[in-house]
DRENTOR-770321 format. One line per 8 residues: their letters; for each residue x, y, z of N, C-alpha, C. Coordinates in pm, whole numbers, padded with zeros to 5 digits. Example, Ala and Ser with C-alpha at 12.3 -4.5 7.8 and 13.67 -1.06 7.14 Angstrom:
<pts>
as = 01319 -00569 00780 01230 -00450 00780 01320 -00330 00780 | 01285 -00225 00708 01367 -00106 00714 01290 00003 00787 $
</pts>
This chain:
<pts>
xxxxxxxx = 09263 -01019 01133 09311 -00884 01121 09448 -00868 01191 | 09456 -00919 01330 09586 -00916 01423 09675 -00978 01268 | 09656 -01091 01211 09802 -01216 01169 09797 -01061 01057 | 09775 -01030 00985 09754 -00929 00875 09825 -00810 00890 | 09850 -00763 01039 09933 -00621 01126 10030 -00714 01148 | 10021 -00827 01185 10193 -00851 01216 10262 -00904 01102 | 10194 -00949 00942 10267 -00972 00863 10331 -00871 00839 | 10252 -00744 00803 10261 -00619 00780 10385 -00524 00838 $
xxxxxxxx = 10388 -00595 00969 10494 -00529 01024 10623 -00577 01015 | 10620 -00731 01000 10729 -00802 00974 10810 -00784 00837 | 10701 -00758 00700 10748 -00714 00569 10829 -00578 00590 | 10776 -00516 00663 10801 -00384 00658 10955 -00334 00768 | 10962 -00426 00846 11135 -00490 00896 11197 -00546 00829 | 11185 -00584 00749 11267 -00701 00626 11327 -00566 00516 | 11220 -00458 00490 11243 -00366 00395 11332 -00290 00469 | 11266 -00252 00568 11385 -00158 00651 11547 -00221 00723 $
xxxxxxxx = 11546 -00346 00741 11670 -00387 00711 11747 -00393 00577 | 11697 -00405 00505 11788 -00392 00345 11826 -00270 00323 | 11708 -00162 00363 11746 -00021 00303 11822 00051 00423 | 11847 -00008 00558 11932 00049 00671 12085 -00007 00573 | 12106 -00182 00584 12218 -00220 00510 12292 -00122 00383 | 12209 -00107 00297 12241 00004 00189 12279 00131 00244 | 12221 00210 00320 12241 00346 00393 12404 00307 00446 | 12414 00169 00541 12550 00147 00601 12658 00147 00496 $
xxxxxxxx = 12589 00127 00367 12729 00076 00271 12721 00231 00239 | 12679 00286 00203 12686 00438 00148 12706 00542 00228 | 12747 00463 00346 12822 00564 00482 12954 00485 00505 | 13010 00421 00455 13166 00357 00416 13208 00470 00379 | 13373 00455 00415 13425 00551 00317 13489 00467 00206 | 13468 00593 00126 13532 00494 -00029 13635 00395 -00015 | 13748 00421 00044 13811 00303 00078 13769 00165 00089 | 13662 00195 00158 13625 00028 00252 13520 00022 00147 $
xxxxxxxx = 13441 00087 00103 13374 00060 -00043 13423 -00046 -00122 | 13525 00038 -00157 13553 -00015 -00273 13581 -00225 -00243 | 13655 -00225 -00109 13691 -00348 -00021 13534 -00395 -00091 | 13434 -00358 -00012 13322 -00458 -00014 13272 -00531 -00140 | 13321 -00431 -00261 13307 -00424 -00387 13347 -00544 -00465 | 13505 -00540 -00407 13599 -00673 -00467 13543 -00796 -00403 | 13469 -00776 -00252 13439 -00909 -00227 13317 -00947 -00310 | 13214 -00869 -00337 13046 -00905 -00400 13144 -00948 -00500 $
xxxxxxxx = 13208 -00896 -00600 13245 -00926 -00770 13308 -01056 -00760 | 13392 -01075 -00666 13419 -01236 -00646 13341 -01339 -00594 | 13255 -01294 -00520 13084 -01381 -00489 13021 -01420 -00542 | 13019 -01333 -00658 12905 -01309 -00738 13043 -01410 -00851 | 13111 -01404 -00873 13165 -01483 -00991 13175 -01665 -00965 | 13126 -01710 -00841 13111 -01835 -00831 12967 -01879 -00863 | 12929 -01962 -00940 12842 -02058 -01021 12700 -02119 -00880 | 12766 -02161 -00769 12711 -02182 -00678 12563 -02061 -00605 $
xxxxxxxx = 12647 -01987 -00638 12552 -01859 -00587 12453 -01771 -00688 | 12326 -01810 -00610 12202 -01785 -00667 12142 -01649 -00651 | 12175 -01629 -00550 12128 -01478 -00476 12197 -01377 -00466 | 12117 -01269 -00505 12196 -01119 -00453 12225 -01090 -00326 | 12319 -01076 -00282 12415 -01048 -00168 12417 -00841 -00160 | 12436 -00823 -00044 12441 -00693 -00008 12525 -00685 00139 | 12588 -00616 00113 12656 -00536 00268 12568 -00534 00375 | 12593 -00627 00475 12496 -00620 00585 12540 -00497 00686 $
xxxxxxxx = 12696 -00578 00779 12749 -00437 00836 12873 -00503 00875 | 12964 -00329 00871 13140 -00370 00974 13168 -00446 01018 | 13236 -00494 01092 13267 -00619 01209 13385 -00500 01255 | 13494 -00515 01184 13637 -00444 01207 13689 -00347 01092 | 13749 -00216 01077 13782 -00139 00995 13898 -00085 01065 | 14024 -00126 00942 14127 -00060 01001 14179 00006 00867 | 14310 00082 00891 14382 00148 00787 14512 00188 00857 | 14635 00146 00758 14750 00226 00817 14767 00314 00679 $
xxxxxxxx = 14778 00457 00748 14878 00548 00646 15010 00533 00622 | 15062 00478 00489 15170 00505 00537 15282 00585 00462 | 15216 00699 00456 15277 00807 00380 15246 00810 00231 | 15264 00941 00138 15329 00963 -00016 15144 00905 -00079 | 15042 00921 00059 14908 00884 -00006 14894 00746 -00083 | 14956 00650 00067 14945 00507 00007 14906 00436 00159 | 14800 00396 00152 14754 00343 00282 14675 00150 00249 | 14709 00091 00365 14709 -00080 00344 14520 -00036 00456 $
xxxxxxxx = 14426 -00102 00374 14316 -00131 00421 14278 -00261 00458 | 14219 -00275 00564 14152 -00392 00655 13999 -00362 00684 | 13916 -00462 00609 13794 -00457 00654 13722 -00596 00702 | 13661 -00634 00804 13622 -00691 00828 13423 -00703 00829 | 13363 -00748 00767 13220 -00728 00785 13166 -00883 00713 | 13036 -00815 00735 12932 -00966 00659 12821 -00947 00550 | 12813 -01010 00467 12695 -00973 00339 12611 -01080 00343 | 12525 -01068 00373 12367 -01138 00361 12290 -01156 00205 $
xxxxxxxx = 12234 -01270 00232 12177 -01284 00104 12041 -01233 00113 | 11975 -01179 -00036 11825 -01087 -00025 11786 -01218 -00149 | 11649 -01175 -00117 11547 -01255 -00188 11522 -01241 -00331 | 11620 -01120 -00426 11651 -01122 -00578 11773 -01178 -00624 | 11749 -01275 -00745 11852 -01348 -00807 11986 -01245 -00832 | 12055 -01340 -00862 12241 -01305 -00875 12202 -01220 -00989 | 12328 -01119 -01016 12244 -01014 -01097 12207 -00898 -01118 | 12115 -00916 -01008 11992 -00781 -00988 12072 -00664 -01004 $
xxxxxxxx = 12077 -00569 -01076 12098 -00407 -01093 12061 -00300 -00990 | 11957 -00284 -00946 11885 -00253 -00871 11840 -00326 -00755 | 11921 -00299 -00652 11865 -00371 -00542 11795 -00338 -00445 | 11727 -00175 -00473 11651 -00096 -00354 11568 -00167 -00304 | 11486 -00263 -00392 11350 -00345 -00422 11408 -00487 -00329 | 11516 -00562 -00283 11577 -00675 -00252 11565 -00691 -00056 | 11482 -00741 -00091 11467 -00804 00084 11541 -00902 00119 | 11620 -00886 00248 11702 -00945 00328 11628 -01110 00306 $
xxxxxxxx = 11716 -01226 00323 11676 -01399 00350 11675 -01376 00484 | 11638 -01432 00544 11662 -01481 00712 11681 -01659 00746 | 11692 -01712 00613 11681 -01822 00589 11812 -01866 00543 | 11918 -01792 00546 12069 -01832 00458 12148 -01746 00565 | 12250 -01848 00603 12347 -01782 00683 12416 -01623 00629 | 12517 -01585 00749 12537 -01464 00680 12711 -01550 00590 | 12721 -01409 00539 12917 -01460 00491 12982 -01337 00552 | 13061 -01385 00583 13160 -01347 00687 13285 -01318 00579 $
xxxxxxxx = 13333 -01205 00551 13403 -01155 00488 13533 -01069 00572 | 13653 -01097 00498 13780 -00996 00502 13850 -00971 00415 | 13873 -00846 00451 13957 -00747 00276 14093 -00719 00353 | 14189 -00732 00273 14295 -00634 00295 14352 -00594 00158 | 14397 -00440 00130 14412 -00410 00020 14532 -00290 00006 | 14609 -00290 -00078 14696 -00149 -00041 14617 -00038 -00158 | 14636 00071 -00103 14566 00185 -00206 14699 00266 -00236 | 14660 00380 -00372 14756 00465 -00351 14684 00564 -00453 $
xxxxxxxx = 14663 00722 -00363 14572 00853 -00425 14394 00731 -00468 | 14399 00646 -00326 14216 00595 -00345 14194 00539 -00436 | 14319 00460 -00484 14246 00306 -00577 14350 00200 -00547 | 14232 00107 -00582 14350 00001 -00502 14498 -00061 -00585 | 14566 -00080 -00573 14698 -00119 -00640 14685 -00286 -00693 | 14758 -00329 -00748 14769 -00463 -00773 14841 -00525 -00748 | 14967 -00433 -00646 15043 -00559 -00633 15077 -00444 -00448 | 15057 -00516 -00357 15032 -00643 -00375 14889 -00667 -00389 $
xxxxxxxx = 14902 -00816 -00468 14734 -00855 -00493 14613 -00872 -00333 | 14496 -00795 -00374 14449 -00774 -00259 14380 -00902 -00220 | 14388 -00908 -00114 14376 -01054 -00012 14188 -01040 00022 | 14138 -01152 -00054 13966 -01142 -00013 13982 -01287 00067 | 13852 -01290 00147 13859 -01432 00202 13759 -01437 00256 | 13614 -01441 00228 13463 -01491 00215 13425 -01652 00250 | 13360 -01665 00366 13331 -01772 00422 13193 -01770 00476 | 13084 -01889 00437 12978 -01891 00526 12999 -01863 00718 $
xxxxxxxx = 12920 -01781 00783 12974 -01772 00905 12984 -01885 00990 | 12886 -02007 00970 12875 -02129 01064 13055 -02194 01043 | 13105 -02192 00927 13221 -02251 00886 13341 -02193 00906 | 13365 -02033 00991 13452 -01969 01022 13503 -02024 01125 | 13619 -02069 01118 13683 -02115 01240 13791 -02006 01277 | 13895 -02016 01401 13955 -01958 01470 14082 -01946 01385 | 14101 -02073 01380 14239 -02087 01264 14237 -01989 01087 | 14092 -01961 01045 14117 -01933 00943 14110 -01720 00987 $
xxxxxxxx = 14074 -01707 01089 14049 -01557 01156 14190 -01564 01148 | 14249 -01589 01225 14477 -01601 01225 14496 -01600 01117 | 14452 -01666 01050 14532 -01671 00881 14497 -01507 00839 | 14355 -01487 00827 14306 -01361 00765 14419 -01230 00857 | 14424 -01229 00978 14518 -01132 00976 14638 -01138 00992 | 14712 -01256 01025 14874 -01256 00950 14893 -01229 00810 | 14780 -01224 00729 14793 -01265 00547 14827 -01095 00563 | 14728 -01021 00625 14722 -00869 00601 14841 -00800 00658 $
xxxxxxxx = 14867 -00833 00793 14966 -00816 00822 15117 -00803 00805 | 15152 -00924 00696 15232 -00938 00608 15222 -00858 00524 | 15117 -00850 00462 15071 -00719 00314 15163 -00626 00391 | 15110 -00595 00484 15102 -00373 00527 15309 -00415 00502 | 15320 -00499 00597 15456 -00432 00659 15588 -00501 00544 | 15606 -00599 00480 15685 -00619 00318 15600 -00577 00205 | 15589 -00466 00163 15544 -00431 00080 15637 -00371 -00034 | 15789 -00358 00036 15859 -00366 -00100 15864 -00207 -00120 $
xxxxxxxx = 15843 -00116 -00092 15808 00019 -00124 15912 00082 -00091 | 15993 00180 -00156 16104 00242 -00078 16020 00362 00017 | 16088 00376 00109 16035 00539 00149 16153 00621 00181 | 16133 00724 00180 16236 00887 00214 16345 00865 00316 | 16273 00770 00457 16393 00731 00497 16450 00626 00499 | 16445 00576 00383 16584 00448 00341 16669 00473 00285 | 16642 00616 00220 16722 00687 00100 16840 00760 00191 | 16961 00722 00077 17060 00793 00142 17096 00932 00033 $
x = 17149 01062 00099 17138 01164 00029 17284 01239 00112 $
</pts>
């Protein structure tokens, strides 16, 4: 009866971590949404990967405004794999693995009036977490860094009048 209450309780942590994860992604703001979005659709487009992936949580969230409603986004977080195949539509039903590392994800993206632009092309960079090294964290934010600040954009005061 005891092993039966603690399976019980353990299923029932597994559910409530997936559906806390979901609650976290649906308390993003659209911005960083949309970030997490481009990373699953590129996850999900490698052959290797079997499993549905979901937004675990944040790590780092940044944003510069930088005027005329055009702002460069930085997100840093991790997506875990759940126990329904690549795919799944519906993932209310999708219990967390505890058996597959997490992925360690970074977005940087420029927006303008809350969608993302294409140029410049937005910078994803998805890595199992055991395989994140120090050197590729530097890369991820010089890459962004570079984005925000040559971006090529005139603004109001470059203009001569």
């Amino acid at each position: 009866m005891a092993a039966l209450l603690l399976l019980l309780l353990v299923s029932a942590g597994v559910l409530l971590s997936s559906t806390e994860a979901q609650e976290a992604y649906n308390k993003l703001p659209d911005n960083y949404r949309k970030g997490v979005d481009l990373a699953l659709q590129q996850l999900n487009s490698h052959a290797g990967v079997k499993h549905h992936f979901l937004f675990f949580k944040s790590l780092l969230k940044s944003d510069i405004e930088s005027g005329f409603d055009v702002s460069y986004i930085y997100h840093s977080f991790y997506l875990k794999a759940t126990k329904c195949p690549k795919g799944t539509v519906d993932s209310t039903q999708c219990k967390f693995r505890n058996d597959r590392p997490l992925i360690d994800c970074s977005v940087c993206y420029k927006t303008f009036a809350g969608e993302i632009e294409k140029d410049p092309k937005p910078y994803i960079h998805c890595v199992h977490k055991p395989a994140l090294t120090e050197d590729m964290m530097t890369t991820r934010v010089e890459h962004c860094n570079t984005m925000s600040y040559h971006s090529g954009a005139p603004t109001l005061l470059a203009s001569k009048s």
